[in-house]
C-alpha positions in Angstrom: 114.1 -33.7 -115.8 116.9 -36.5 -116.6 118.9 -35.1 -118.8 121.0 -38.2 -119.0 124.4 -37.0 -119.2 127.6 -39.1 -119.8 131.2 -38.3 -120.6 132.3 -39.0 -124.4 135.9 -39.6 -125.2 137.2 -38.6 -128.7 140.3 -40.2 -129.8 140.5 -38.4 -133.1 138.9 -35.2 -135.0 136.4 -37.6 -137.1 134.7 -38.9 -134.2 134.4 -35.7 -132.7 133.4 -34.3 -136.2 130.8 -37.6 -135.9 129.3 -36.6 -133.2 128.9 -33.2 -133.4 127.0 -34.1 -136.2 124.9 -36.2 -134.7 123.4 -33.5 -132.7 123.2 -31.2 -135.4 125.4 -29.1 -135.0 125.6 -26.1 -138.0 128.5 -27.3 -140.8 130.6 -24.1 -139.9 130.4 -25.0 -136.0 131.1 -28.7 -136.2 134.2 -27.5 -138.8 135.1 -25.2 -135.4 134.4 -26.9 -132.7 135.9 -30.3 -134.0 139.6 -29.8 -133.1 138.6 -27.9 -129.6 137.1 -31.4 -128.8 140.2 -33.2 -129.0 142.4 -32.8 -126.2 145.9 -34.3 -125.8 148.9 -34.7 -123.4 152.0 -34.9 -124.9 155.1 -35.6 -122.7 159.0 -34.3 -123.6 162.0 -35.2 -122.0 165.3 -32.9 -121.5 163.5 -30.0 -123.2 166.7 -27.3 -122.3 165.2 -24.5 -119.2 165.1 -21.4 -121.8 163.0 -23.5 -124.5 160.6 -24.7 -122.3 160.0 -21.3 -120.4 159.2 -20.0 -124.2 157.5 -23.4 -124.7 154.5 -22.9 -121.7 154.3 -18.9 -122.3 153.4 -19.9 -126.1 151.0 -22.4 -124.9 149.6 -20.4 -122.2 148.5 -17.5 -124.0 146.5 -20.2 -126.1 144.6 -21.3 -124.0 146.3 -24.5 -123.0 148.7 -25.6 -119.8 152.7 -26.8 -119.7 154.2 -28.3 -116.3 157.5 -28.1 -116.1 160.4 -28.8 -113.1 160.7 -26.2 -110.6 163.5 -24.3 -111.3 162.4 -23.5 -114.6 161.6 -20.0 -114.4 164.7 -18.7 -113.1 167.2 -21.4 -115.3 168.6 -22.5 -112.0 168.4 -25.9 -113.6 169.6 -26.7 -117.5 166.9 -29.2 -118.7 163.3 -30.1 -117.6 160.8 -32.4 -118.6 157.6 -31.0 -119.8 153.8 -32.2 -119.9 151.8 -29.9 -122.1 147.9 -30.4 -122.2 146.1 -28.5 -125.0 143.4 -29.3 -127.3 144.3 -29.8 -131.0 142.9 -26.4 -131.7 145.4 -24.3 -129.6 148.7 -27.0 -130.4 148.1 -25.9 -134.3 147.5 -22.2 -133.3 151.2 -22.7 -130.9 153.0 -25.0 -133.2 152.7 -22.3 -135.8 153.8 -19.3 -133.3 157.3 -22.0 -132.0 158.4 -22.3 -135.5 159.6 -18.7 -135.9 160.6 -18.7 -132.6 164.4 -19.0 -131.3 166.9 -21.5 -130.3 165.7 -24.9 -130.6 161.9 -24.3 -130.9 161.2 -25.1 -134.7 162.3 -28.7 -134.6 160.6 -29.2 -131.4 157.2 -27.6 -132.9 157.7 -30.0 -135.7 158.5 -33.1 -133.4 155.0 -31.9 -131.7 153.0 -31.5 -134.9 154.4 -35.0 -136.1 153.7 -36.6 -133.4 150.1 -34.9 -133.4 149.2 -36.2 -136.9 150.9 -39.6 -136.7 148.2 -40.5 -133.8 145.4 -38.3 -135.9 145.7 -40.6 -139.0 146.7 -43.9 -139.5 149.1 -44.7 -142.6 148.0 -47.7 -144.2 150.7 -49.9 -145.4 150.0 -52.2 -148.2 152.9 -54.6 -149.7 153.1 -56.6 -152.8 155.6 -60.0 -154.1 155.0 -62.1 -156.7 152.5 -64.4 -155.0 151.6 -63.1 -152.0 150.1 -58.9 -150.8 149.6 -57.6 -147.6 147.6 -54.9 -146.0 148.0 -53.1 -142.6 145.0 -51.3 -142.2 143.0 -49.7 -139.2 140.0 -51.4 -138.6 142.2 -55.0 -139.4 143.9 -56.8 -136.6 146.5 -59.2 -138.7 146.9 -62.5 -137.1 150.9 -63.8 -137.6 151.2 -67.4 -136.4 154.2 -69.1 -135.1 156.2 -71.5 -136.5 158.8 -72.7 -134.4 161.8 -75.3 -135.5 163.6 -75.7 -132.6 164.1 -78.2 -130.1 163.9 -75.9 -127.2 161.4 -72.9 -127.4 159.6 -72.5 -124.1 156.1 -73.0 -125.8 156.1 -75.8 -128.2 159.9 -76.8 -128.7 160.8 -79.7 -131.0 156.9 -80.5 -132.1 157.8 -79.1 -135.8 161.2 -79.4 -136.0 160.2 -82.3 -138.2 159.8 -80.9 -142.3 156.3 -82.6 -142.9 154.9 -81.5 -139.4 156.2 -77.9 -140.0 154.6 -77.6 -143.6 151.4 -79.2 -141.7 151.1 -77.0 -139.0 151.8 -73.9 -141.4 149.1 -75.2 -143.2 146.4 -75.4 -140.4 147.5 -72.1 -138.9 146.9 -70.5 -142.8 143.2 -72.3 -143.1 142.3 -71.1 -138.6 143.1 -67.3 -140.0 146.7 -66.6 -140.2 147.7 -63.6 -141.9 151.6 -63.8 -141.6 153.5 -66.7 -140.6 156.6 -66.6 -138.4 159.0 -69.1 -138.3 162.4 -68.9 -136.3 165.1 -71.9 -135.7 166.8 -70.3 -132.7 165.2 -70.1 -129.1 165.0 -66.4 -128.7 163.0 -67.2 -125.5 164.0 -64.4 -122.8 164.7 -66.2 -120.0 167.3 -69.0 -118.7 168.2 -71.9 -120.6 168.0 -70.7 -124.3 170.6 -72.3 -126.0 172.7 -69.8 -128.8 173.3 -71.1 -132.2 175.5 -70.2 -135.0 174.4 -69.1 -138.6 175.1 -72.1 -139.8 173.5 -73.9 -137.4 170.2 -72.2 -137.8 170.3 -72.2 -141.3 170.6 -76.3 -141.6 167.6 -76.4 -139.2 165.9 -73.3 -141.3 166.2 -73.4 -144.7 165.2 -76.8 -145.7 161.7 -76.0 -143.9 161.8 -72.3 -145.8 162.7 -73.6 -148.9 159.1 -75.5 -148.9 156.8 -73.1 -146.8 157.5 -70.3 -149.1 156.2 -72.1 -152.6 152.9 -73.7 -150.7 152.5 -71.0 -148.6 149.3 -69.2 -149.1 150.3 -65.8 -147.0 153.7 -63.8 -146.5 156.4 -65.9 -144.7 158.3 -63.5 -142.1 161.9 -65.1 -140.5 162.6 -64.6 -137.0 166.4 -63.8 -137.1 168.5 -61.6 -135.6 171.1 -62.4 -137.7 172.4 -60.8 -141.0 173.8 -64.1 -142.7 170.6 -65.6 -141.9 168.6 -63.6 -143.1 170.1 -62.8 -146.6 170.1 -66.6 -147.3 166.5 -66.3 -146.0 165.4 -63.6 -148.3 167.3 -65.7 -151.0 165.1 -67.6 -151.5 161.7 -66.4 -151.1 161.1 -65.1 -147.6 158.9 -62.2 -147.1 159.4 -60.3 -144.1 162.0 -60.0 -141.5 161.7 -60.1 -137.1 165.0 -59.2 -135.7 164.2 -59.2 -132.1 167.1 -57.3 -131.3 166.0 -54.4 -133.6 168.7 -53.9 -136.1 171.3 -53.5 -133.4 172.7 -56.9 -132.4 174.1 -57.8 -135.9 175.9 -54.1 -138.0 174.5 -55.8 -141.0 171.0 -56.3 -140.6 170.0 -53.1 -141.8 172.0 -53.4 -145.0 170.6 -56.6 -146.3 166.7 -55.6 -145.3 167.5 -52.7 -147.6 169.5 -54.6 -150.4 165.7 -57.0 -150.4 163.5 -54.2 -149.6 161.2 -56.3 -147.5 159.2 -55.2 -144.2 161.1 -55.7 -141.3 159.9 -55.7 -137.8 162.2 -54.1 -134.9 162.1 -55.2 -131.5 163.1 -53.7 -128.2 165.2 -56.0 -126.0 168.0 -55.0 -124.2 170.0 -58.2 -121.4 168.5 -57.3 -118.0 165.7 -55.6 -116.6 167.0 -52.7 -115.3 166.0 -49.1 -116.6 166.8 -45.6 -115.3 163.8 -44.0 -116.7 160.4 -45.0 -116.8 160.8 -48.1 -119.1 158.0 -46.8 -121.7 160.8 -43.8 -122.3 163.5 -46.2 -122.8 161.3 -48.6 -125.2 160.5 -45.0 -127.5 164.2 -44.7 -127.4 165.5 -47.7 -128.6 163.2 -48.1 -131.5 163.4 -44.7 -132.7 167.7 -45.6 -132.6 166.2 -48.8 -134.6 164.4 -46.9 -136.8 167.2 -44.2 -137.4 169.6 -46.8 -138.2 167.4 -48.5 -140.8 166.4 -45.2 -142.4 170.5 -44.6 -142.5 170.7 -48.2 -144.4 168.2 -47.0 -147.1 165.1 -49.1 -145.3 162.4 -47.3 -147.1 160.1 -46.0 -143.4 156.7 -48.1 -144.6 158.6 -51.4 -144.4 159.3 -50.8 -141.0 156.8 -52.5 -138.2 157.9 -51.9 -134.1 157.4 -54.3 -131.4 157.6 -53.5 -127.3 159.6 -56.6 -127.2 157.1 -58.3 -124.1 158.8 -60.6 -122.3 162.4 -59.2 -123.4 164.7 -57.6 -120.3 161.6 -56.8 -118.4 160.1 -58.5 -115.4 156.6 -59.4 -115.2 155.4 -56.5 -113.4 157.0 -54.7 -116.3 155.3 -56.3 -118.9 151.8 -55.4 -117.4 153.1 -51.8 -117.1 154.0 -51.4 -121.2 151.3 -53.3 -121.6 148.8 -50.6 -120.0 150.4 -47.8 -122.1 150.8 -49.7 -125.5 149.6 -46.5 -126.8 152.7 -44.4 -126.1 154.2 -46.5 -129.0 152.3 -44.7 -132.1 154.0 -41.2 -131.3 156.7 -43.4 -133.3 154.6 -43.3 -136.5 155.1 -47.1 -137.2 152.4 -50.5 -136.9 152.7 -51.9 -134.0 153.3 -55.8 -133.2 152.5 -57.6 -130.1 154.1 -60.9 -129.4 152.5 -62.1 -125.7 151.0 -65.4 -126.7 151.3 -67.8 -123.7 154.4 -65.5 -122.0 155.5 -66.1 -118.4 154.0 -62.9 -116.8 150.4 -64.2 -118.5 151.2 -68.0 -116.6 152.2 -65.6 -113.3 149.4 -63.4 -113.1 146.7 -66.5 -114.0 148.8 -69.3 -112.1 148.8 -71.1 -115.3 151.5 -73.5 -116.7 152.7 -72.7 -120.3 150.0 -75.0 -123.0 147.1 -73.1 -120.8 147.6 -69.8 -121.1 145.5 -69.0 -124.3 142.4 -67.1 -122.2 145.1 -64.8 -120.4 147.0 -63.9 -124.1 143.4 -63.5 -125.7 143.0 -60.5 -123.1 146.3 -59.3 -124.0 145.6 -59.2 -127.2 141.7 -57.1 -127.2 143.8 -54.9 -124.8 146.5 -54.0 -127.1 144.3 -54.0 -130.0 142.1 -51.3 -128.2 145.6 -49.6 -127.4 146.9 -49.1 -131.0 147.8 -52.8 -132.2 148.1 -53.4 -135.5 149.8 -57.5 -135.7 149.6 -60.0 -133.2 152.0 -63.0 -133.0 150.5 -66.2 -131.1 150.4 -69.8 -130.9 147.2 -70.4 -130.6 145.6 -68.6 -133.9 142.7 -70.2 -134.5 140.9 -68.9 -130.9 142.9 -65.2 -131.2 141.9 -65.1 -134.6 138.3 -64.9 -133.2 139.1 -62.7 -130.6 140.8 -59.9 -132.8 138.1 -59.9 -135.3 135.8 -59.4 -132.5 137.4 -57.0 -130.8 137.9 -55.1 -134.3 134.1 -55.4 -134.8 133.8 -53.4 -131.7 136.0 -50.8 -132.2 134.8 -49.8 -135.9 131.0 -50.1 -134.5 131.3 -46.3 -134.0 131.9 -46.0 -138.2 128.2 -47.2 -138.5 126.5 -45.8 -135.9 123.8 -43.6 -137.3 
């Protein structure tokens, strides 16, 4: 007899809820068995010797496993690293036992049980201006397009620097799908040869073009900007969103005028070289959550804030496909995720490809990271990625109507 068996992944109690329906299941079991079906590993870092010893005996007697660094047991070490591997079912019944426990354990059963719902359930984020709303939604890949005018970005420097071509290209980018558009007067590109402005020098090139795009605009306008001055004239007059691709942390007083406007902002990773001490995916968590805590501080209200791995930024190539293949890591920050890869160097290594012919290589990028946890994409080429996302979102909500 074939009894055709096959492994089934659940990423989330409805699916597993789905499909325990599907075969039937009584209402009381599938209520029981739902969050045994989910299984997660959740990594912490420097978790001190005596919490983490408490930390695997909790988990063990539940049913569920915790790795730790030898030495452990007998504290002849101070902090360890710890990989715990449970199914949702025995972190709730352990979450609940480490919040009357001792020391440090409370806040580290809440970081858990944060972190636990934050990849469980999406928050939808839906944002509203005069003209123009704004959804991020699971289920809806949003398209930004770039709008670059500079004379020297790596991809398409000086074709839109011109105020007619700009609102032109705007235009067509809108009508192939655009959701967002992003436009930037500074080279921000992260390798040699980028040439640093001042404020006012990006504002003669920016605002004129701004001052247009946002009154014929037919979706948000977001300014890439890492600089405070910048961007308050920006916001001035009309602009939606902010990019800071150095996160908050380059300019003091970034934070303070994203609050003062209260717009969505999105933070970046990027650090000068490529060198990290930890595994880089560690580093990345870090830096935005320091983002993130510093815009909070400001009075940046947590839905307007949108994270990006920074691709391309102080990491090499083999780098980039690394964060790439663990894009997921990035919701245990509770934020939507960006990815900006369109037509990057690491694409034009890997495929050989110089820079206009690299749309093929940024469109797998792109179904990768939507599969991973994506929720905006920023490319040049929008029309073709457009496609691309909403098929790859086709895919992934397939499962809502199977029946």
């Amino acid at each position: 007899m074939n009894y055709n068996p096959r492994i089934v992944e659940f990423t989330t109690s409805k699916q597993a809820y789905e499909e325990l329906q599907k075969i039937d299941c009584d209402p009381t079991g599938v209520a029981i068995m739902s969050p045994k079906a989910i299984f997660r590993t959740i990594k912490l870092e420097q978790v001190p010797a005596k919490e983490a010893n408490l930390l695997k005996q909790t988990f063990l007697a539940k049913g569920g496993e915790v790795a730790v660094a030898r030495g452990t047991a007998n504290l002849s070490i101070d902090y360890t690293d710890v990989l715990i591997c449970a199914t949702l079912k025995q972190y709730r019944i352990a979450i609940s036992q480490l919040k009357i426990q001792p020391w440090g354990l409370p806040q580290l059963a809440y970081s858990i049980e944060k972190l636990i719902n934050s990849c469980e359930v999406f928050q939808e984020r839906h944002y509203s201006w005069t003209n123009h709303e704004l959804s991020i939604s699971n289920g809806k890949t949003l398209i930004m397009g770039i709008l670059n005018v500079t004379p020297d970005s790596f991809s398409d420097g000086g074709k839109f620097s011109n105020l007619d071509l700009a609102l032109q290209h705007a235009e067509e980018m809108v009508a192939n799908g655009a959701d967002i558009i992003d436009i930037g007067a500074e080279s921000t590109r992260p390798y040699a040869g980028a040439e640093a402005i001042t404020a006012e020098q990006e504002m003669e090139r920016l605002l004129p073009v701004l001052e247009k795009l946002v009154t014929s605009c037919k979706v948000p306008v977001s300014v890439d900007t890492y600089k405070a001055s910048v961007a308050h004239e920006a916001l001035k007059i009309g602009a939606h969103m902010i990019n800071d691709v150095w996160g908050l942390q380059k300019d003091p007083e970034m934070a303070t005028v994203v609050a003062k406007f209260n717009v969505p902002v999105i933070i970046m990773h990027n650090q000068v070289n490529t060198y990290y001490k930890r595994d880089i995916l560690s580093h990345i968590c870090e830096y935005l959550q320091h983002s993130i805590d510093l815009g909070l501080n400001a009075g940046i209200e947590a839905n307007n804030i949108i994270i990006d791995p920074g691709i391309g930024f102080g990491k090499t190539p083999s780098q980039n496909l690394y964060v790439m293949s663990k894009l997921e890591q990035l919701k245990s920050l509770g934020c939507p995720i960006l990815l900006g890869t369109s037509r990057k160097r690491f694409i034009g290594e890997v495929l050989n490809l110089a820079v206009d012919d690299r749309m093929e290589g940024t469109g797998a990028t792109v179904a990768l990271g939507i599969t991973k946890g994506v929720n905006i994409v920023r490319v040049h080429d929008v029309k073709s990625i457009a496609r691309i996302a909403k098929m790859t979102d086709a895919m992934l909500r397939s499962g809502d109507n199977d029946r």
